[in-house]
N, C-alpha and C positions, 0 to 999 in steps of 0.2 A: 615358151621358156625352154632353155636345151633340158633334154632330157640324155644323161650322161653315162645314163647303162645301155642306152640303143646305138648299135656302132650299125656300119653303113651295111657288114655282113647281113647284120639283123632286119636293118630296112629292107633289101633284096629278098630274106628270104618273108618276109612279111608281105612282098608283091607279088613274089610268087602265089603264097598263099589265096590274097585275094583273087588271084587271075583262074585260081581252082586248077595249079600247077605246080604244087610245092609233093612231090612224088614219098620222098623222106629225107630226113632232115639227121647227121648225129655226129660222132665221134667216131673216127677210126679206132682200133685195136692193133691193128698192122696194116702194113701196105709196103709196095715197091715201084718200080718203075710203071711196071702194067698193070698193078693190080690195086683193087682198094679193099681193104677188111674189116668186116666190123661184126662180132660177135654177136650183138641185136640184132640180125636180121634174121634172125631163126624162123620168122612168120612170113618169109618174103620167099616167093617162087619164081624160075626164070622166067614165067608171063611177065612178072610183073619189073622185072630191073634188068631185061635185055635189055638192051639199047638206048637206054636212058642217058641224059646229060650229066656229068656229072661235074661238079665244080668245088673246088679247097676255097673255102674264108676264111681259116685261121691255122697258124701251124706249119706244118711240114710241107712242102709245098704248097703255100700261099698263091691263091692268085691261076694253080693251073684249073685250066679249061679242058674235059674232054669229054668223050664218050664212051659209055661201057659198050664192047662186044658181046660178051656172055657175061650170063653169072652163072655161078654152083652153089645153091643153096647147100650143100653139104657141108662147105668151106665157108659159106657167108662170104665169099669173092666175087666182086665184081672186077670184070676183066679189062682193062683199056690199052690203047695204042702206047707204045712208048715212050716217056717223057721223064718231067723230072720227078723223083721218087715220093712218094709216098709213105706215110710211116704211122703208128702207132700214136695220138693226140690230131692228127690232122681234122678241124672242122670239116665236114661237107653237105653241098646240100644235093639232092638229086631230081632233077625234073623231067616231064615227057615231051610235052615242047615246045618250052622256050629256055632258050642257053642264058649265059650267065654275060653278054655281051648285048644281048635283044635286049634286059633286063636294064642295064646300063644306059643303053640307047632312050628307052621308055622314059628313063628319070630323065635324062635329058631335054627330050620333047616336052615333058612336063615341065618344065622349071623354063625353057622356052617362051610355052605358052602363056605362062603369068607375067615373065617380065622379067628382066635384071636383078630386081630387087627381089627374086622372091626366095633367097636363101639366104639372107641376112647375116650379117658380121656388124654386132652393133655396141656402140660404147656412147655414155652419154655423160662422161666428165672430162670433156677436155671444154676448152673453150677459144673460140675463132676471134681477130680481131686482137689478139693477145700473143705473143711470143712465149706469154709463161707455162707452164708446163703445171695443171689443175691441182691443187696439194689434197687429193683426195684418195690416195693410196690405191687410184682404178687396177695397177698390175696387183693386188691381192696379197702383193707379199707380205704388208700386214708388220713392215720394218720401218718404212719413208716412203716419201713421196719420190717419185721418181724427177729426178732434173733438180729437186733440194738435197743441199747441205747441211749439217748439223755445224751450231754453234754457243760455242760456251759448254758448260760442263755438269750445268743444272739441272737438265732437262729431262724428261722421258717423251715417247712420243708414240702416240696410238692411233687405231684405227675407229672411227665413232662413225655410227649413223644411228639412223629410227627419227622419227617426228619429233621436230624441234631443237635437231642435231645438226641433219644434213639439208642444206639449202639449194645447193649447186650439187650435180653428180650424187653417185650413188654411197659417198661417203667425206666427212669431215676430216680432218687432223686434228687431232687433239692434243695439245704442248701442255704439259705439268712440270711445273719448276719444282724443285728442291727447297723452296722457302727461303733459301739463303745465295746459290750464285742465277749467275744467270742463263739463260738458253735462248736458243733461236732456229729459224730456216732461213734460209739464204738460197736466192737464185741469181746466176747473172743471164740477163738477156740477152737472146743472140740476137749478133749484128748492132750493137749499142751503137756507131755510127750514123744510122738510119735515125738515130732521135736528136741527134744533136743541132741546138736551136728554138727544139720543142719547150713547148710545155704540156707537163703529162703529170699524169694522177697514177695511184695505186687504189682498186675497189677489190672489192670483199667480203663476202658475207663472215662474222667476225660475232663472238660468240663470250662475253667475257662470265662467268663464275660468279654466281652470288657471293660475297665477302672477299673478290678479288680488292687488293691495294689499289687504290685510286691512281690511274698513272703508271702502275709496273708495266703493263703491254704496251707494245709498240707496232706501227708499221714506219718501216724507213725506207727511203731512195737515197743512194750514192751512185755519185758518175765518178768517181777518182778524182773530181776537183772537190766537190761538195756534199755534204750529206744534209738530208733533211729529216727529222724523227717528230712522227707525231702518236701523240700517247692518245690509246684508247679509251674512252670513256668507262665507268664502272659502272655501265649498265648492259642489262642483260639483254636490253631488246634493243637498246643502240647499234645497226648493223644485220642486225639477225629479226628484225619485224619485217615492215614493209620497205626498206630501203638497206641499200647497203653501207658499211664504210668506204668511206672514200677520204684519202689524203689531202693536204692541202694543193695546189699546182708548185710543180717544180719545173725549173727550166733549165733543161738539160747542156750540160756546157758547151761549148764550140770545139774544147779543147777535151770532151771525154772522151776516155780511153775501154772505160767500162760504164753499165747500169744496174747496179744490185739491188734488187727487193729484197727486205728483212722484215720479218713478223720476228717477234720474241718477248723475252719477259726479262726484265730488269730483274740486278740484284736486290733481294727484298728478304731481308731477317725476318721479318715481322710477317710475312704467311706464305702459305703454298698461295700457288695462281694456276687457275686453270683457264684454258684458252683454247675455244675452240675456231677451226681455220673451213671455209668452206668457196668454192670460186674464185681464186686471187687473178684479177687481170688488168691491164695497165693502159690507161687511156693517154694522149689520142688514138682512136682505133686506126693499126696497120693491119687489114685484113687480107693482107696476101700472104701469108705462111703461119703454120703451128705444127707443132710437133704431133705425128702419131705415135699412140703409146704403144707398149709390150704388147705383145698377142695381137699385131695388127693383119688386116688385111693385105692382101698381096695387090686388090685394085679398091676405090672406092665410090661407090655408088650416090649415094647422097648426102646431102647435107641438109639438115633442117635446123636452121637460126632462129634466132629469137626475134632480131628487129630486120628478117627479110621477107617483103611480101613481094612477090612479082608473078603477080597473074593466078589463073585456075593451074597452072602444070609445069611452076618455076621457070630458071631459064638455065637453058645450055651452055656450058663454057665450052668454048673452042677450045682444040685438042690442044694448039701452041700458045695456050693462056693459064697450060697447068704444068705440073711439071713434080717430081717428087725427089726432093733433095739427100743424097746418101751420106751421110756423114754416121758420128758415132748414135745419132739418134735422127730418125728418119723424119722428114717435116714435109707436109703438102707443099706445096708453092703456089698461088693462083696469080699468075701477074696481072689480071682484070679488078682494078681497085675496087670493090663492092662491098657496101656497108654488110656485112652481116650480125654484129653484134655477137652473145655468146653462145657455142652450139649447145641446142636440146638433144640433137640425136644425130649418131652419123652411123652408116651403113656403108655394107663392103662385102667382099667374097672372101674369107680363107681359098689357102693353096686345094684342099683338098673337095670346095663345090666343085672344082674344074673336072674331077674323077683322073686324076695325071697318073698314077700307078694303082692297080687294085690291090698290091701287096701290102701298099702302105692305108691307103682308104678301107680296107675292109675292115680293120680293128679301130680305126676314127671314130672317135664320138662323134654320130650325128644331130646335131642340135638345131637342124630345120623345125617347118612347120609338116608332123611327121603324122598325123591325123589326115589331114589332105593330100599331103605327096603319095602317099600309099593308095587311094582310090582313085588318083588322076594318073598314075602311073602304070597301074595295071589296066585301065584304061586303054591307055595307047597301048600297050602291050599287045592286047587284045585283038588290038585293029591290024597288027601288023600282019596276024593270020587270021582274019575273022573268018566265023565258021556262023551254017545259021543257028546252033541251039546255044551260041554263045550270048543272043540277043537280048533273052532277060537278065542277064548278068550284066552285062555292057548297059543295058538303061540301071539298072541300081549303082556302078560303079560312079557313073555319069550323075546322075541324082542327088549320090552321095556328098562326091569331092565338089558339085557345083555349090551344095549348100555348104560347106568350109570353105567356099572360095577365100583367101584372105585378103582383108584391106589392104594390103601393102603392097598389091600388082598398084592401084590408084594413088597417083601422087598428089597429094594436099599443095595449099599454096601453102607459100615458105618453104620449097624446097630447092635445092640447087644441084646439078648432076653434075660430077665432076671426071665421071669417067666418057673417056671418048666412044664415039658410037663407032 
């Protein structure tokens, strides 16, 4: 689970620590070009922070790397070569020896040694095999669904989950009419072209309100020739038990120009309607493209579908059978036709697993697996000057991180790697 007060500064000086190499750790008071100051060091003597590493993780000089010459406990100064300044709020940390670059290196060999997958970028409401875009409010923003439109004038529209809410993904839509006009969501499908000829269905996990009006909800398909509306039943397990809604078949015209899904609620005087929305995706399955949502990854690691089994350890897509389409909202592409049905879970790397700047990565929330990275990391660290009274250390570090090894270096069947090797 990310933990969102530990930033990547924090993880580093947490390896340090384990490596029995975290020297002192604080806040500057002043600094310049060559020097670093901090008022707490009042208990520190020049044995002890000559020549020490010393390295900025937050603040005023972010990011530099260097080494103290002297220090003067008088002044609490630690002295370094010339660079960029230093100042008054600068985090630091300070060690004897390993820099703040070996530390970097470690995390990397570490996350090597598990796998691809073993810093996770994960989202589990979208759905594959679907164009549509999942109405489950995954970006947070806790206003709409992202890829729906509002429509009509009725409506309110919220963010719902907890047990026997959310079916699909980690949250529902929930659409409350005003009693009297009407409201809706509305998407149009990219690439409507690609259906035309077809005949295809709208499903859903679909959720209607004890004492909703019999017949106010709806799901509809239009192609711009035709529309089709079929009203939700006014039961509460209809959809939302062991099956989902699903539309009559509609056959998409020769001559469409668009395809719009509409969930909504008729005008109805006679009562509020509440309606919850969870999963909408549109059959027959095209499982070569879906939209990645907000906050996505920069590559993506796997995919785990619901109706894809292929072996103990999934199957590889060839590098020029995927492809990721730039537009105003970014969509996989798999051009390898393969059934997947809807995703349970996808994985990926944010920009900042890659360690690209440490100005910008050291104030990042790290939201790995931060229990195990921390003793598999010092770990290697370890090895890169092994010494021999570091030997009981190195078997407990080892010991440790083997027993958090996590399941997710091991891929299950049903998974699909969509990143090239």
């Amino acid at each position: 689970m990310p933990v969102y007060s530990r930033t990547f500064f924090a993880l580093k000086k947490a390896i340090w620590r384990a490596a029995n190499d975290l020297e002192r750790e604080g806040t500057a008071t002043g600094g310049s070009a060559t020097s670093l100051i901090d008022t707490a060091l009042t208990d520190a003597t020049d044995s002890r922070l000559k020549g020490v590493n010393v390295y900025i993780g937050n603040g005023t000089a972010q990011s530099r790397e260097t080494r103290g010459t002297a220090f003067t406990a008088g002044s609490d100064t630690i002295t370094v070569p010339s660079g960029t300044a230093m100042a008054s709020g600068s985090e630091y940390a300070l060690s004897r020896r390993f820099t703040n670059t070996e530390v970097t290196e470690a995390l990397r060999m570490a996350l090597a040694a598990m796998g691809r997958y073993s810093k996770p970028w994960e989202d589990q409401s979208l759905i594959a095999g679907s164009p549509l875009v999942n109405a489950t409010f995954y970006d947070g923003s806790g206003t709409f669904p992202n890829g729906w439109t509002i429509g009509g004038t009725g409506g309110t529209f919220a963010q719902q989950s907890g047990t026997g809410v959310t079916k699909h993904g980690r949250f529902a839509c929930r659409i409350t009419s005003n009693g009297t006009n009407a409201c809706s969501i509305a998407q149009n499908v990219p690439n409507p072209g690609r259906y035309r000829g077809l005949s295809v269905q709208t499903r859903a996990w679909i959720r209607n309100a004890t004492g909703n009006t019999v017949g106010a909800t709806y799901m509809q398909l239009a192609d711009g020739i035709t529309t089709q509306k079929n009203a939700i039943p006014d039961l509460t397990t209809r959809g939302w038990g062991s099956e989902e809604f699903t539309t009559t078949a509609f056959t998409v015209s020769d001559r469409a120009t668009v395809l719009t899904v509409t969930i909504g609620v008729d005008t109805d005087a006679a009562n509020t309607n509440i309606l919850d929305v969870s999963g909408v995706w549109i059959t027959p399955r095209m499982p070569n493209e879906w939209a990645i949502p907000a906050g996505s990854p920069t590559s993506i690691h796997r995919i785990m579908a619901e109706d894809y089994q292929e072996g103990p350890f999934g199957t590889l897509i060839a590098r020029d059978a995927q492809s990721i389409v730039y537009e105003t909202t970014r969509r996989l592409r798999l051009d390898a036709s393969i059934p997947l049905g809807r995703i349970l879970h996808l994985q990926g790397r944010t920009s900042w697993a890659d360690f690209a700047t440490a100005a910008s990565d050291d104030d990042t929330a790290f939201d790995g697996l931060w229990p195990w990275l921390v003793p598999a990391a010092a770990y290697n660290l370890l090895l890169t000057k092994p010494r021999q009274e570091d030997i009981p250390l190195l078997d407990r570090l080892k010991a440790y991180a083997d027993s958090l090894q996590p399941s997710l270096a091991r891929m299950p069947p049903g998974s699909l790697i969509v990143e090239p090797n």
